[in-house]
C-alpha positions in Angstrom: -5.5 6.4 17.4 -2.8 7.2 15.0 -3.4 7.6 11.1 -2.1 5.5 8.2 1.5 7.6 8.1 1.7 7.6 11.8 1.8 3.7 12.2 3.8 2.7 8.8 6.6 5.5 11.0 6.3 4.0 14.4 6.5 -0.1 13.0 10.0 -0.3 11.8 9.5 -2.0 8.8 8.2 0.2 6.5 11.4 2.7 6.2 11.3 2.6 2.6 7.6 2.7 2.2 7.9 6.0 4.0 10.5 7.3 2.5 9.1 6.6 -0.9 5.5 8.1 0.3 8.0 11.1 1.5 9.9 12.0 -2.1 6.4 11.5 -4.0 4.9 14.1 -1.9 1.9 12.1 -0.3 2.2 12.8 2.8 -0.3 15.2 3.3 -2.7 12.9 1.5 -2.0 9.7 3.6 -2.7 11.7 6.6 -5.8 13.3 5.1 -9.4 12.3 7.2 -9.7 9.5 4.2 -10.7 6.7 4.8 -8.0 4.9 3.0 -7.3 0.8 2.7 -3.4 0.7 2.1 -1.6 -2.7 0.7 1.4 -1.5 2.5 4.8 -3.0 1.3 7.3 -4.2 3.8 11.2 -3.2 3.3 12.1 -6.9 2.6 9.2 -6.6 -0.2 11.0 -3.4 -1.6 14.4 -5.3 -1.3 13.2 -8.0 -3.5 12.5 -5.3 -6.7 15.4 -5.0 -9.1 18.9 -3.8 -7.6 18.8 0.2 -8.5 14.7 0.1 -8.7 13.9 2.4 -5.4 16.7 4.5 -6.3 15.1 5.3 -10.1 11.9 5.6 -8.5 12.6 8.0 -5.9 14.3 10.3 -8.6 11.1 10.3 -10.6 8.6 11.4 -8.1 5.7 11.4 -10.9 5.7 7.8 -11.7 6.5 6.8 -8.1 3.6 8.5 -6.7 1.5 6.5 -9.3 3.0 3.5 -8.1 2.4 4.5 -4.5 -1.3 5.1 -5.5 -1.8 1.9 -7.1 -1.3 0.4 -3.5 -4.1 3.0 -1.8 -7.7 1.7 -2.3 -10.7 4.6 -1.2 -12.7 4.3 1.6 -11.9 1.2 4.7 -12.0 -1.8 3.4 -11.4 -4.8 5.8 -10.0 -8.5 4.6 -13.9 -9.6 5.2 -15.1 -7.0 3.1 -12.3 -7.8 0.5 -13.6 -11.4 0.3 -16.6 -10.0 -1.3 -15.2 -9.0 -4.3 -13.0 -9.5 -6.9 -10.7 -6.7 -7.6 -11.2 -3.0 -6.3 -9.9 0.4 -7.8 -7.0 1.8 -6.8 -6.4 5.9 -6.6 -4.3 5.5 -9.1 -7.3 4.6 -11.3 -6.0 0.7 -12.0 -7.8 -2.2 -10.5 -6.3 -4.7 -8.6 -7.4 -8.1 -8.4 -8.6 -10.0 -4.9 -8.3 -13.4 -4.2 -9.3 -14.3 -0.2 -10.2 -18.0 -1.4 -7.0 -20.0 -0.5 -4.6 -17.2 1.4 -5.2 -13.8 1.4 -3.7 -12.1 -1.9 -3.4 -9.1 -3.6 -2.6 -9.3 -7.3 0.7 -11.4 -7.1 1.2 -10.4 -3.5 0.4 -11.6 -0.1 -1.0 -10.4 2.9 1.3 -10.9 5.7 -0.7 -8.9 8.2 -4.6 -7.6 8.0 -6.7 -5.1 9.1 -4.8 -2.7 11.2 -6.5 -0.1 12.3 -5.6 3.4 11.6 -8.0 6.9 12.3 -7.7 7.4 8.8 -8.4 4.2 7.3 -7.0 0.7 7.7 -3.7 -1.1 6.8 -3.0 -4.9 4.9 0.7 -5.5 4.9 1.9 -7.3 1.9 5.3 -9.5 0.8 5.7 -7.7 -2.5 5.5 -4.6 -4.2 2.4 -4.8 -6.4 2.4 -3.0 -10.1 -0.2 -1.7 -12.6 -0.7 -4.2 -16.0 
């Protein structure tokens, strides 16, 4: 089976997720034995940010590998475990809220696709890219 890095590669619409996960250096970390839970951003979800946002990000590879942290969770957490709770720490040391009552959301975003399985961990896709605060 492959890991988290492996699948956000092969699917096509995670170019800038990886390329972001690239120029902070994570990498290694993403393909580590984990387990992880990743809210992984699609490219239309980085699109949507402010024109010149990416661009600032990737040239600051400190506070973009926050960012990109903020959207890891430890350990495999699937949506039925997520519906348990209300918010879970991220690696970045921020919680993010849960809500499975109506949709399936996380913080302001939404999960457009859940629980794909990696070897590493497992994978939520969401519509936006989510933000400490």
């Amino acid at each position: 089976m492959p890991d988290i890095v492996d699948i956000a590669v092969s699917n096509g619409n995670f170019t800038t997720l990886v390329a972001a996960v690239q120029a902070a250096g994570l990498v290694d970390a993403l393909k580590s034995a984990g387990p992880f839970t990743v809210f992984a951003p699609t490219d239309a979800a980085f699109a949507n940010l402010p024109p010149g946002t990416v661009q600032t990000l990737v040239q600051n590879p400190p506070q973009l590998a926050r960012i990109l942290k903020y959207h890891v969770v430890a350990g495999k957490l699937t949506k039925s475990d997520l519906a348990r709770v209300n918010a879970v720490e991220s690696l970045e040391g921020s919680p993010i809220a849960i809500n499975c009552r109506d949709a399936f959301e996380v913080k302001n975003a939404t999960v457009v696709a859940a629980d794909i399985e990696a070897s590493n961990g497992i994978i939520h896709v969401i519509d936006r890219v989510i933000l400490m605060g």
